[in-house]
N, CA and C atoms of all chains as a GROMACS GRO file, in nm:
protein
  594
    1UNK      N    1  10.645   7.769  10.151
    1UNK     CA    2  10.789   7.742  10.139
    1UNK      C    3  10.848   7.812  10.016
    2UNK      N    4  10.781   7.805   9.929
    2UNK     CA    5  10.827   7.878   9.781
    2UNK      C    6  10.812   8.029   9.799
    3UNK      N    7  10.751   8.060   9.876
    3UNK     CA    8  10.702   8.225   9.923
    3UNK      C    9  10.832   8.233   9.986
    4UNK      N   10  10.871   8.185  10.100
    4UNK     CA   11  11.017   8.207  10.141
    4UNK      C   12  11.096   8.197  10.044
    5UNK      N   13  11.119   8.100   9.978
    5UNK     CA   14  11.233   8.125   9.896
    5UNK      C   15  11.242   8.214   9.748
    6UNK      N   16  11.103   8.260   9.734
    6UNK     CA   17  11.118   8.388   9.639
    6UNK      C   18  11.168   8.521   9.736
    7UNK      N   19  11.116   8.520   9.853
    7UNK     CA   20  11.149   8.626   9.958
    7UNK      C   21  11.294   8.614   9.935
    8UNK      N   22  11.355   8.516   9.976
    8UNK     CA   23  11.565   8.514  10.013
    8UNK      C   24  11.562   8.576   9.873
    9UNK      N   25  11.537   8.503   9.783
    9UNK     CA   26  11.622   8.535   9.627
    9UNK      C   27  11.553   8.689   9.612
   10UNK      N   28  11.429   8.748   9.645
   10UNK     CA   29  11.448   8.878   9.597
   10UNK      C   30  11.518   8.978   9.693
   11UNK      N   31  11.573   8.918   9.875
   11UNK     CA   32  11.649   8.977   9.912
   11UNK      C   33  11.803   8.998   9.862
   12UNK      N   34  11.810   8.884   9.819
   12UNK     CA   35  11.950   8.807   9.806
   12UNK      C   36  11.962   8.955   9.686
   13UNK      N   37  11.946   8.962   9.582
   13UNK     CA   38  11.922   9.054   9.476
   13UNK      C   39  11.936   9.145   9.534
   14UNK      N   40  11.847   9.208   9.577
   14UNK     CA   41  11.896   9.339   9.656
   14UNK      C   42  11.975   9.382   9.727
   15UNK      N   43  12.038   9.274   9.802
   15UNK     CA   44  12.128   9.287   9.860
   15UNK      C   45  12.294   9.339   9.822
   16UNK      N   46  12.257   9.291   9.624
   16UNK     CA   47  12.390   9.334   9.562
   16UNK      C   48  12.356   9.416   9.505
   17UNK      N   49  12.255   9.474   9.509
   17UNK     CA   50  12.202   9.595   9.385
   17UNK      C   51  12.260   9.704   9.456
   18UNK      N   52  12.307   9.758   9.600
   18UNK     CA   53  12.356   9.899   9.629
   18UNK      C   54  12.509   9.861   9.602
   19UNK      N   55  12.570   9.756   9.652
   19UNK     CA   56  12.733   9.743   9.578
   19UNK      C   57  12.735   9.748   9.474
   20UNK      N   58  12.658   9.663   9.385
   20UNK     CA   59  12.672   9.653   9.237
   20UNK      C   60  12.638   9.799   9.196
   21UNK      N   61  12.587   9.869   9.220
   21UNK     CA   62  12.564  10.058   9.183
   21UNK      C   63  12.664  10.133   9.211
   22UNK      N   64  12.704  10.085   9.308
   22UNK     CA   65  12.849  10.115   9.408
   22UNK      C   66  12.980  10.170   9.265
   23UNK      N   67  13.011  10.010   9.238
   23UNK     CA   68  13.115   9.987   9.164
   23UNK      C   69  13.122  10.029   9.007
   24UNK      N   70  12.955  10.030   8.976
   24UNK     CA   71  12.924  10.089   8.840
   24UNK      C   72  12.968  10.256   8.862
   25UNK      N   73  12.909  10.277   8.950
   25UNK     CA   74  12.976  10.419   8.925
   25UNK      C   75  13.106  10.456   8.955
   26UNK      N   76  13.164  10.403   9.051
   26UNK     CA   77  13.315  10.375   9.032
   26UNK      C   78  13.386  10.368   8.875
   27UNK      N   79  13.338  10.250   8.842
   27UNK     CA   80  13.379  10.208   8.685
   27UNK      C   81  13.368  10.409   8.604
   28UNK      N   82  13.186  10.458   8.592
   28UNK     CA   83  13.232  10.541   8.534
   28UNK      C   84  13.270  10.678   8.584
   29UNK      N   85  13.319  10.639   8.718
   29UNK     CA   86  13.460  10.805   8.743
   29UNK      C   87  13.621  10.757   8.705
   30UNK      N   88  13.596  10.642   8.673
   30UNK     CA   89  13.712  10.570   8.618
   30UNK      C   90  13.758  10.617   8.433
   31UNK      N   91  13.613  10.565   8.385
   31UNK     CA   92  13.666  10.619   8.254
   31UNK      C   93  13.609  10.768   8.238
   32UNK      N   94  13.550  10.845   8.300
   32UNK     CA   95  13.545  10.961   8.259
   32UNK      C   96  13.677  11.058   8.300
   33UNK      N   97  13.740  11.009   8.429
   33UNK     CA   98  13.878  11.031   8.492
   33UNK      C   99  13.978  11.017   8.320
   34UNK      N  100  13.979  10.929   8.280
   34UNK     CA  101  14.026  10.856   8.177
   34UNK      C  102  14.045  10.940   8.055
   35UNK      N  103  13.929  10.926   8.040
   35UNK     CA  104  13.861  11.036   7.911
   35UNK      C  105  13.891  11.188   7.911
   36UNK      N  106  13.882  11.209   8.052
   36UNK     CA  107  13.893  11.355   8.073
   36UNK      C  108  14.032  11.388   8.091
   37UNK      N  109  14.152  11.271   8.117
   37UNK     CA  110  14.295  11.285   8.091
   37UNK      C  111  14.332  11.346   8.262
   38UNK      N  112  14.218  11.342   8.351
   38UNK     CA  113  14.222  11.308   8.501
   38UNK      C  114  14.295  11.177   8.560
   39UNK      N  115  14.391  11.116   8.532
   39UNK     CA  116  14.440  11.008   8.605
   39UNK      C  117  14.384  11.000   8.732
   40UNK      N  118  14.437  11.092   8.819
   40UNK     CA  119  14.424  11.068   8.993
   40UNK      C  120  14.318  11.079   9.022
   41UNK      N  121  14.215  11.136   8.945
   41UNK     CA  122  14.048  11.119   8.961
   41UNK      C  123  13.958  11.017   8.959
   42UNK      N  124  14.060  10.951   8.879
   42UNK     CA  125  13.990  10.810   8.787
   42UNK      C  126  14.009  10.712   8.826
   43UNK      N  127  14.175  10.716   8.925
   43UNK     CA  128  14.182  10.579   9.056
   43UNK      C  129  14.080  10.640   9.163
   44UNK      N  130  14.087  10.719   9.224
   44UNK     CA  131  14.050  10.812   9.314
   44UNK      C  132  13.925  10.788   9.342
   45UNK      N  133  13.819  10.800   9.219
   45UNK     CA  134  13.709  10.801   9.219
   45UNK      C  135  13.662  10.622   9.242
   46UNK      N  136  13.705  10.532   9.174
   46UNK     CA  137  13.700  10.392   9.147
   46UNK      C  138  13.747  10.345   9.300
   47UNK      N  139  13.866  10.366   9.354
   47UNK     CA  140  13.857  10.362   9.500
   47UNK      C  141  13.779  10.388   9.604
   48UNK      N  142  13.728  10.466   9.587
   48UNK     CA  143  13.636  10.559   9.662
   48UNK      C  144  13.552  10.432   9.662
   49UNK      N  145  13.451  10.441   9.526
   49UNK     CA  146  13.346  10.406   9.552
   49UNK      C  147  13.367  10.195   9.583
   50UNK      N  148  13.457  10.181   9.552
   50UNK     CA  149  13.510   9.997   9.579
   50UNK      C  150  13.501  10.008   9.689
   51UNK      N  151  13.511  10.134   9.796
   51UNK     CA  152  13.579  10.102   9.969
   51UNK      C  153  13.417  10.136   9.994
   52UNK      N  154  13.341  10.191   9.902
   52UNK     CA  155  13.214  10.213  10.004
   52UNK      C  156  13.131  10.067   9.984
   53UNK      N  157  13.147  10.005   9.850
   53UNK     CA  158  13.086   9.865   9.868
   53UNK      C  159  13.123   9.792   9.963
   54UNK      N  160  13.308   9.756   9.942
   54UNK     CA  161  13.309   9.647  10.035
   54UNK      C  162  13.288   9.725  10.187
   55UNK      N  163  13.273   9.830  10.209
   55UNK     CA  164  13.235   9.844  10.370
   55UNK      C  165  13.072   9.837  10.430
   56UNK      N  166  13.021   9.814  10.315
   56UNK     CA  167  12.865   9.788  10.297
   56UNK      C  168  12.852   9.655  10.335
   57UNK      N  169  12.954   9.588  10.243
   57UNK     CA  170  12.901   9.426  10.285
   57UNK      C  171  12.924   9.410  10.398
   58UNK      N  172  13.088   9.455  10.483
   58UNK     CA  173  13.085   9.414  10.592
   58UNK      C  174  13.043   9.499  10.698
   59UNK      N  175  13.015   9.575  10.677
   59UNK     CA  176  12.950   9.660  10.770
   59UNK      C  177  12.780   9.569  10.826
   60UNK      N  178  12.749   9.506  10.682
   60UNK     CA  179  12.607   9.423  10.674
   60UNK      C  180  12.629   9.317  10.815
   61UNK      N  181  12.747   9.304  10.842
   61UNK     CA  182  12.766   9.202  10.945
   61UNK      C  183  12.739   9.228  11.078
   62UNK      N  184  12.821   9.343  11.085
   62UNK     CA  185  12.778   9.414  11.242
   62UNK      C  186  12.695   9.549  11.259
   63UNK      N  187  12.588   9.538  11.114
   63UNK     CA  188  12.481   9.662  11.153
   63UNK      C  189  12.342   9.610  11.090
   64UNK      N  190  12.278   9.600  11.212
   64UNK     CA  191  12.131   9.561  11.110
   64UNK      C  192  12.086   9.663  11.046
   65UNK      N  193  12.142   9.830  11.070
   65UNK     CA  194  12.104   9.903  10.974
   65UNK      C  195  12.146   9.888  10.868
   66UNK      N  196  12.235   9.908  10.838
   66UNK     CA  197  12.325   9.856  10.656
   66UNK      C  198  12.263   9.713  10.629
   67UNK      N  199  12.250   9.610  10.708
   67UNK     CA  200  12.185   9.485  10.674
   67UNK      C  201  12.061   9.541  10.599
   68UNK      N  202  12.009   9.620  10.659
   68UNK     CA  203  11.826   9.678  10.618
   68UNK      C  204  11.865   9.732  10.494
   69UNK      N  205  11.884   9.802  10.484
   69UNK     CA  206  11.966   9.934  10.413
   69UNK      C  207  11.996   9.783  10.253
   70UNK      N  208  12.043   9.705  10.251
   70UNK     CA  209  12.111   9.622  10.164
   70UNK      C  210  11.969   9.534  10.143
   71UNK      N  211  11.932   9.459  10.223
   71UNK     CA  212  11.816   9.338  10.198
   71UNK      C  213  11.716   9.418  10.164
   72UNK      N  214  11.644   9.538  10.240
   72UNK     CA  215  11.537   9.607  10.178
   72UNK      C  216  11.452   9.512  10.264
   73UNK      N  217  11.438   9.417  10.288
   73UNK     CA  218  11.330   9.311  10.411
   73UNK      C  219  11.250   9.393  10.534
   74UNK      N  220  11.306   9.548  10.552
   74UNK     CA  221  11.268   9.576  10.728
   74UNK      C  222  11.204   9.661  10.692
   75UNK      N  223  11.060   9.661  10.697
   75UNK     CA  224  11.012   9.797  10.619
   75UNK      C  225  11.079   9.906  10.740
   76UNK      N  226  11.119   9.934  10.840
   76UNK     CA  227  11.096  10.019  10.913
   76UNK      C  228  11.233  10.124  10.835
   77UNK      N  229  11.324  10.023  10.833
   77UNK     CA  230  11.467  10.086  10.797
   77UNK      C  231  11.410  10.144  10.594
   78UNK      N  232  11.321  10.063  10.572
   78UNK     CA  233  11.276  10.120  10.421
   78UNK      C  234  11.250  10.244  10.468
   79UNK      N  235  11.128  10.296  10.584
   79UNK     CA  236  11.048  10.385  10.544
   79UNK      C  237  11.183  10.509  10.591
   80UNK      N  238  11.302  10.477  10.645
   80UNK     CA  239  11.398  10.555  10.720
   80UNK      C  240  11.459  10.611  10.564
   81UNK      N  241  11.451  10.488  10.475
   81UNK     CA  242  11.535  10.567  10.349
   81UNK      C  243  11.461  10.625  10.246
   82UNK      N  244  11.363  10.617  10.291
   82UNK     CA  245  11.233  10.686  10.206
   82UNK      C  246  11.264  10.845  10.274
   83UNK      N  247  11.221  10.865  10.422
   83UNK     CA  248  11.270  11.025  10.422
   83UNK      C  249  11.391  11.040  10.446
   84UNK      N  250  11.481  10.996  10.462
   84UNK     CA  251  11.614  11.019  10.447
   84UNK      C  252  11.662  11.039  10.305
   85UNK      N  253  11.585  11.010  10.177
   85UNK     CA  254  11.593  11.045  10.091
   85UNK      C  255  11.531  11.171  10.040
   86UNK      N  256  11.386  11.158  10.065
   86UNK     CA  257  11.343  11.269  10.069
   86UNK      C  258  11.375  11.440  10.144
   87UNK      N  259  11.466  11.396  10.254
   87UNK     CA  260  11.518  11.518  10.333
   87UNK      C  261  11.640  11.539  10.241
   88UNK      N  262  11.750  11.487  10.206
   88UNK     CA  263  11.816  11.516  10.110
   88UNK      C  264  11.802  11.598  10.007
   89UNK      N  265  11.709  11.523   9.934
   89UNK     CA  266  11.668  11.554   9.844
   89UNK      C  267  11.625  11.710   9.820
   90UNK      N  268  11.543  11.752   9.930
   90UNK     CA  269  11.475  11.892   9.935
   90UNK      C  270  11.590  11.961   9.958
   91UNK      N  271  11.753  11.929  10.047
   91UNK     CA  272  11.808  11.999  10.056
   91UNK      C  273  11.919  12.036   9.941
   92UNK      N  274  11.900  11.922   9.818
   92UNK     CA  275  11.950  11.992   9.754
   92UNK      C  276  11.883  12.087   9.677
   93UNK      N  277  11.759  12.075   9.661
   93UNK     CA  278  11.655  12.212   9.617
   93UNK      C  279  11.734  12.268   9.622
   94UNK      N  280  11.681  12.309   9.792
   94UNK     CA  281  11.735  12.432   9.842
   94UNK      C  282  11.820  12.501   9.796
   95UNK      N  283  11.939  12.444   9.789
   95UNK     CA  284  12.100  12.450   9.782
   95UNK      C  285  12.070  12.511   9.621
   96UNK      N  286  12.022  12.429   9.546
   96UNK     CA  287  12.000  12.484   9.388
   96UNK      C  288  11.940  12.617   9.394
   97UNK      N  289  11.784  12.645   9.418
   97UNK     CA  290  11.692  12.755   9.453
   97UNK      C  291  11.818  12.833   9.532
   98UNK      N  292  11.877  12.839   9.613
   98UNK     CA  293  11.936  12.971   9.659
   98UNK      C  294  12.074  12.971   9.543
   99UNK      N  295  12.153  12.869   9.473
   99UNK     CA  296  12.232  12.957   9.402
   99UNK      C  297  12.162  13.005   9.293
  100UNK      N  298  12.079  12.935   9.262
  100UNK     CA  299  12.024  13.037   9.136
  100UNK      C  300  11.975  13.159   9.146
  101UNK      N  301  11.940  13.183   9.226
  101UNK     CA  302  11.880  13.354   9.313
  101UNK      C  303  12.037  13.464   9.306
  102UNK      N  304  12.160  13.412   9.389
  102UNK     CA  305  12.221  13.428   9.386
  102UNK      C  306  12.304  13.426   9.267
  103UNK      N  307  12.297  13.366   9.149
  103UNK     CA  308  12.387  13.372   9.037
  103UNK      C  309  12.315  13.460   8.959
  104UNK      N  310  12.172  13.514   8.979
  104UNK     CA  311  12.105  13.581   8.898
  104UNK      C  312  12.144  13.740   8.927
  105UNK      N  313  12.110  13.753   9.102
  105UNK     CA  314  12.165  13.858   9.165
  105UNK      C  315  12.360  13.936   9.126
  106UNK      N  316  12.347  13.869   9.057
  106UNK     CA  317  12.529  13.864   9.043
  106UNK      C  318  12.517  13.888   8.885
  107UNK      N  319  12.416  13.876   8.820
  107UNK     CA  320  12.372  13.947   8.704
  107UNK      C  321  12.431  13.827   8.549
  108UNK      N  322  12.423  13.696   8.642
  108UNK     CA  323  12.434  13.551   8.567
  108UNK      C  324  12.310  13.487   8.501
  109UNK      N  325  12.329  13.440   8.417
  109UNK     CA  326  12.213  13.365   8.371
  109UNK      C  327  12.137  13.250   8.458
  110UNK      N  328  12.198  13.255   8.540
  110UNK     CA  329  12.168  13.134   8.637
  110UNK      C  330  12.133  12.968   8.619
  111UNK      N  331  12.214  12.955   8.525
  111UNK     CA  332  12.272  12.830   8.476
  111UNK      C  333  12.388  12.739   8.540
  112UNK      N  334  12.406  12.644   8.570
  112UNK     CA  335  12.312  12.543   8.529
  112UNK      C  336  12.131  12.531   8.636
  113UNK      N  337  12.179  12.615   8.740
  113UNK     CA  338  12.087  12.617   8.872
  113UNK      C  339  11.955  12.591   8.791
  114UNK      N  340  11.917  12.661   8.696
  114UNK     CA  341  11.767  12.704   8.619
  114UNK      C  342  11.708  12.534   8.618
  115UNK      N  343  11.796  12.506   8.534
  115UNK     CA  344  11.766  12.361   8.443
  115UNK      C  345  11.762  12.259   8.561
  116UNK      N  346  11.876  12.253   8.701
  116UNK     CA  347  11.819  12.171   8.782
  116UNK      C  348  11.694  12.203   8.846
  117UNK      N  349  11.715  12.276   8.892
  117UNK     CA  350  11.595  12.345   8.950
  117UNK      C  351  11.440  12.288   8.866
  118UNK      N  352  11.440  12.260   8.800
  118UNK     CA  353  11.350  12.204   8.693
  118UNK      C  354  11.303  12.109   8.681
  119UNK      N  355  11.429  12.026   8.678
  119UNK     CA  356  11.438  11.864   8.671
  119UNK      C  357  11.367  11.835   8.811
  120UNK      N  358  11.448  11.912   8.885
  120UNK     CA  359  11.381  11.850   9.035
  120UNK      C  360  11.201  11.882   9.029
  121UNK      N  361  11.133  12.021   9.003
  121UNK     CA  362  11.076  12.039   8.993
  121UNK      C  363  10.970  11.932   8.936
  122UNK      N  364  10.994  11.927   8.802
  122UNK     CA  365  10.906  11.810   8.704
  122UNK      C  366  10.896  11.702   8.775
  123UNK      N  367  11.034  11.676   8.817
  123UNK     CA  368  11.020  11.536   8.884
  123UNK      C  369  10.935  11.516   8.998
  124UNK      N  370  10.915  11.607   9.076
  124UNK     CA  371  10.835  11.632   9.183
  124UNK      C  372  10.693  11.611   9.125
  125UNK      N  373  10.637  11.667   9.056
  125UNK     CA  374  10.500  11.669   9.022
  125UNK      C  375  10.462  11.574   8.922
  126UNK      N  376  10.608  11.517   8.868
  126UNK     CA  377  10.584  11.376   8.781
  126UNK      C  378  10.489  11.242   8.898
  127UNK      N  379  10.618  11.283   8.976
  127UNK     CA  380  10.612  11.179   9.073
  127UNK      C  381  10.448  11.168   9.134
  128UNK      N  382  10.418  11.277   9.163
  128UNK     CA  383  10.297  11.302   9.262
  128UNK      C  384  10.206  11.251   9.120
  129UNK      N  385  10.176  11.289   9.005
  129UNK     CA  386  10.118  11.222   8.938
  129UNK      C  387  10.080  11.110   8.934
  130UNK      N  388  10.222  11.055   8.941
  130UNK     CA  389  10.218  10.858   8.876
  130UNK      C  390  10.198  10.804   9.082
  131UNK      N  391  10.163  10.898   9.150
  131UNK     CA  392  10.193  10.788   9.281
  131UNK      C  393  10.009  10.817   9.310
  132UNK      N  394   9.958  10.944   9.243
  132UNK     CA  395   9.844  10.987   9.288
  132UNK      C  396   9.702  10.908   9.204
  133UNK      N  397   9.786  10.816   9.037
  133UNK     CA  398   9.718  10.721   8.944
  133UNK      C  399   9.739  10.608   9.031
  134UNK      N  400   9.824  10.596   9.091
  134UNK     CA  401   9.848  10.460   9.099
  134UNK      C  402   9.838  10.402   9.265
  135UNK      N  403   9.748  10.480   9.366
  135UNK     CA  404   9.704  10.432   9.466
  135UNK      C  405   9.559  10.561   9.508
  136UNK      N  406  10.062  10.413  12.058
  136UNK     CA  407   9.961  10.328  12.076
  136UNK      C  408  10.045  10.187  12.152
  137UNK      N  409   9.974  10.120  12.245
  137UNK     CA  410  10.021   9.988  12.319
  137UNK      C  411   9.991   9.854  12.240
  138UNK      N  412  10.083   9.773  12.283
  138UNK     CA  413  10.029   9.666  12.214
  138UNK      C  414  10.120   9.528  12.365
  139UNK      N  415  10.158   9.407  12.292
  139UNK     CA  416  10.138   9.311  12.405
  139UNK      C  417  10.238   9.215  12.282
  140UNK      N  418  10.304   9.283  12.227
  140UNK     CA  419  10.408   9.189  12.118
  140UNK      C  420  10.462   9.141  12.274
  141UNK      N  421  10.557   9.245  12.328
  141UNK     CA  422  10.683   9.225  12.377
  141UNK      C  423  10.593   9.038  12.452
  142UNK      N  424  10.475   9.092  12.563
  142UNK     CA  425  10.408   8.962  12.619
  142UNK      C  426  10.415   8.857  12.553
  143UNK      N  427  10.339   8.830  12.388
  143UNK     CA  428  10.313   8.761  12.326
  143UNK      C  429  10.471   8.687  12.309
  144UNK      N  430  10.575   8.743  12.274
  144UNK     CA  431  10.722   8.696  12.244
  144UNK      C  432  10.788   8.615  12.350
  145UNK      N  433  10.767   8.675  12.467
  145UNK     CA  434  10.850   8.606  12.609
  145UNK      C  435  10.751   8.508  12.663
  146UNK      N  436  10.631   8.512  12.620
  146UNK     CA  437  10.553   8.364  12.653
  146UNK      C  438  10.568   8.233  12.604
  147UNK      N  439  10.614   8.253  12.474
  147UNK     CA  440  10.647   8.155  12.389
  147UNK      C  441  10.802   8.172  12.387
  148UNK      N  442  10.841   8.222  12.469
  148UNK     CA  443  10.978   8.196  12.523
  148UNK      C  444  11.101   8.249  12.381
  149UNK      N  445  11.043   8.346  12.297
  149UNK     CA  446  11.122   8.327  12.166
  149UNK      C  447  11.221   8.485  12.208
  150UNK      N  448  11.315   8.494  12.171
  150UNK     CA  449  11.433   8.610  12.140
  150UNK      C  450  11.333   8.723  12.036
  151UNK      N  451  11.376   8.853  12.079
  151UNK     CA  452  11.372   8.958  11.962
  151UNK      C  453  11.379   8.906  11.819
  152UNK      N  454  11.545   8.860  11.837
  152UNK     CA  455  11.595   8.828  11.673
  152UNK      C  456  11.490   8.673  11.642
  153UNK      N  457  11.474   8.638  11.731
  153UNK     CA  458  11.406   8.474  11.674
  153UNK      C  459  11.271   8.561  11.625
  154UNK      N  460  11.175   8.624  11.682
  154UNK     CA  461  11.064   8.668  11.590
  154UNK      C  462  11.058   8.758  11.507
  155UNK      N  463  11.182   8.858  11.493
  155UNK     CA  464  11.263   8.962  11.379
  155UNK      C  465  11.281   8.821  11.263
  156UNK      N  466  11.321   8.708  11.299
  156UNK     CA  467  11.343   8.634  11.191
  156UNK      C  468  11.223   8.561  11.138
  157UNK      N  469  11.135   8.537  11.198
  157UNK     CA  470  10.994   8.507  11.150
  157UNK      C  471  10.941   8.599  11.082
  158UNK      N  472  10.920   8.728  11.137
  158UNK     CA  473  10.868   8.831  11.052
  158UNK      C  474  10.967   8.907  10.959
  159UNK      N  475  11.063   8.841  10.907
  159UNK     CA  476  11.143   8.900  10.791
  159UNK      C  477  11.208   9.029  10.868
  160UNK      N  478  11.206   9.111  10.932
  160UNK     CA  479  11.236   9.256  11.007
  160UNK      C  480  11.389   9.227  11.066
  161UNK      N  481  11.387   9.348  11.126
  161UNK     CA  482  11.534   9.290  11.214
  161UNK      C  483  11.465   9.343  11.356
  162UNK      N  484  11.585   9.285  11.422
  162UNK     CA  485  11.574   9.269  11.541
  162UNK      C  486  11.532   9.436  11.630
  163UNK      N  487  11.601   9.551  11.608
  163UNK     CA  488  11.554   9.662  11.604
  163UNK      C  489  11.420   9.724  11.571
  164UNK      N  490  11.344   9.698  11.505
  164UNK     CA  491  11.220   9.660  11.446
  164UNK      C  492  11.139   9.600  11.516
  165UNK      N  493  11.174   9.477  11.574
  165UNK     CA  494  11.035   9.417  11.692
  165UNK      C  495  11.074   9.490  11.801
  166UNK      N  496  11.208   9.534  11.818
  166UNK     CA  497  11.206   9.690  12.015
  166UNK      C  498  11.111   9.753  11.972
  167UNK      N  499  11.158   9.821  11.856
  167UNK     CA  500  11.045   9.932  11.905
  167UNK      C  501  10.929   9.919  11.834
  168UNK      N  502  10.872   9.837  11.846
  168UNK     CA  503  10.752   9.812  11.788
  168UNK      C  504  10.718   9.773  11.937
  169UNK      N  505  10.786   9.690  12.027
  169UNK     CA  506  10.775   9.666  12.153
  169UNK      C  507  10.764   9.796  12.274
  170UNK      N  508  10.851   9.860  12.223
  170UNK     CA  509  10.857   9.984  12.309
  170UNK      C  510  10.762  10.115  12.255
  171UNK      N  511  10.673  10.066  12.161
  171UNK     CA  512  10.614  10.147  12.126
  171UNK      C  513  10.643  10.292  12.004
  172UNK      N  514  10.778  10.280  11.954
  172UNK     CA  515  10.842  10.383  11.951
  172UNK      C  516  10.805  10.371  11.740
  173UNK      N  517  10.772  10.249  11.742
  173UNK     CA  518  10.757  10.252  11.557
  173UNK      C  519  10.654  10.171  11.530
  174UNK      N  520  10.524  10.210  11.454
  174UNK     CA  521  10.376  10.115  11.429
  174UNK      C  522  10.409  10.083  11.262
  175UNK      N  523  10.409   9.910  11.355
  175UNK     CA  524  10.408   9.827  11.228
  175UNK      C  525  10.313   9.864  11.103
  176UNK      N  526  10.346   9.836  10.994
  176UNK     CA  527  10.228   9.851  10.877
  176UNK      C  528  10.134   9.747  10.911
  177UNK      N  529  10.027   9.749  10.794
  177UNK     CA  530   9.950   9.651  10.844
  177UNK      C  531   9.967   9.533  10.803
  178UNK      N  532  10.042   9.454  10.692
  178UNK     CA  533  10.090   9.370  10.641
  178UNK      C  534  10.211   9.299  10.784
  179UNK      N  535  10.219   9.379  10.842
  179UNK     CA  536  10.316   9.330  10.953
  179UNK      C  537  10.226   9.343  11.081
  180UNK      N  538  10.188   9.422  11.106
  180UNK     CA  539  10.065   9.376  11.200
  180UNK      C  540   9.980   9.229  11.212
  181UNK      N  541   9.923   9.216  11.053
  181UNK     CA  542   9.840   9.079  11.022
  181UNK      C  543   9.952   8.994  10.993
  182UNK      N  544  10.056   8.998  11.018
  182UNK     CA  545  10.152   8.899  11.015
  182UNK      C  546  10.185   8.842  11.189
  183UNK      N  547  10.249   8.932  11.278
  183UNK     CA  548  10.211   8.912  11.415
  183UNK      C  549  10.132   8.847  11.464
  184UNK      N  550   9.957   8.881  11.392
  184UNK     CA  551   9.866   8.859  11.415
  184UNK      C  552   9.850   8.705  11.402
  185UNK      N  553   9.880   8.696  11.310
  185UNK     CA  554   9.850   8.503  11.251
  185UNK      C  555   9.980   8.418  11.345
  186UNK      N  556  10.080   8.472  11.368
  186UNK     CA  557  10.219   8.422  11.439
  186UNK      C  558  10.146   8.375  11.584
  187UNK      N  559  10.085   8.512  11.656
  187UNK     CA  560  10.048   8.454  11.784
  187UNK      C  561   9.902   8.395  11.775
  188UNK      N  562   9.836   8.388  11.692
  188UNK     CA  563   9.726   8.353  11.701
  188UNK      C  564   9.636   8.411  11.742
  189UNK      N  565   9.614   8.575  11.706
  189UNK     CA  566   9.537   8.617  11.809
  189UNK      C  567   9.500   8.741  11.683
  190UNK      N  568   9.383   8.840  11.724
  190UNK     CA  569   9.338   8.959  11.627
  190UNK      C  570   9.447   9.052  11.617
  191UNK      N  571   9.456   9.172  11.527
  191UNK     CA  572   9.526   9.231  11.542
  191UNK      C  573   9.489   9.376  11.656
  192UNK      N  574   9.369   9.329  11.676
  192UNK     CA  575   9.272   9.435  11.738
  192UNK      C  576   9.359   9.410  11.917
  193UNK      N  577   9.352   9.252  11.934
  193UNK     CA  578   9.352   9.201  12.073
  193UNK      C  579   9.517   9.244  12.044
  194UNK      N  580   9.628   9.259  12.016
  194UNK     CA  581   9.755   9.274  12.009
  194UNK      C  582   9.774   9.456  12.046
  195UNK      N  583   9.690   9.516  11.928
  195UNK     CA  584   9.733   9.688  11.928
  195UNK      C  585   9.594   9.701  11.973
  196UNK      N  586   9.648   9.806  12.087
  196UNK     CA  587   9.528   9.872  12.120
  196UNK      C  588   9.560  10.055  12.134
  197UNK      N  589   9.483  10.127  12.064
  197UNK     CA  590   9.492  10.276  12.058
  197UNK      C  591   9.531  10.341  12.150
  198UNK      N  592   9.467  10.317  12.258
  198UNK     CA  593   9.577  10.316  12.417
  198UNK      C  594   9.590  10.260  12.517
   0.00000   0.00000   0.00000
């Protein structure tokens, strides 16, 4: 019984952790809008991301995918955002790896492309590290 | 690979969503695990397993 109810409460949690990320980043296209003397960026952006929470929650109502997607409970819909992340992910490689080819070809330093290109990189073989110690 | 969820579920007379709600999953999740189309982990397998009372061997079979 206590196994269930650590289960709800660590769904329950998760369940606000993609809105609650939602709105944090809202908050900061709000003050960087702000900061940066962007007004219409800074509602713009804070809107944006308020309409993708609350359409999360209720969307949670009539989609057991977004339900999954929010509780984290279904491994199946997990393992969907595992490569759905991962396919992303490679495509923004990509997207990086070809402008940097291209900004170089154009006789650019190929900046900022270099430095992502990098990050992703490290991170890649960080990752494979700490997943390859740790099972 | 085949298995005998969908059997095991409509014997005991229970809904998709009624054993999606036993096994934490959603309802999408026990289809196609029923229809063959997505293999449970094994933590959800030996969960099935203890639900109907039966091996996980006698439930999934390779073909």
């Amino acid at each position: 019984m206590s196994t269930d109810r650590t289960t709800t409460r660590r769904a329950s949690r998760w369940r606000w952790g993609t809105p609650v990320l939602a709105v944090a980043i809202g908050v900061a296209y709000l003050v960087a809008g702000l900061l940066g003397g962007d007004v219409a960026f800074a509602v713009f952006g804070l809107v944006l991301m308020l309409s993708l929470a609350i359409g999360m929650l209720l969307l949670r109502r009539s989609s057991e995918t977004v339900a999954g997607l929010l509780d984290r409970r279904d491994e199946r819909i997990n393992g969907f955002d595992v490569t759905a992340t991962a396919f992303a992910g490679g495509v923004v490689l990509l997207v990086v790896i070809v402008a940097f080819v291209v900004d170089i070809a154009r006789g650019n330093n190929g900046s900022p492309y270099a430095a992502l290109g990098a990050i992703g990189g490290v991170s890649y073989v960080a990752a494979m590290i700490y997943l390859r110690a740790r099972r | 690979m085949k298995n005998t969820v969908h059997e095991l579920r409509t014997q005991l007379g229970l809904s998709q969503a009624e054993l999606a709600n036993e096994m934490g999953v959603s309802r999408q999740t026990i289809n196609s695990i029923e229809t063959g189309r997505y293999l449970p982990s094994l933590p959800l397998a030996l969960s099935l397993a203890r639900y109907f009372d039966e091996s996980v061997e006698e439930i999934f079979d390779v073909d």
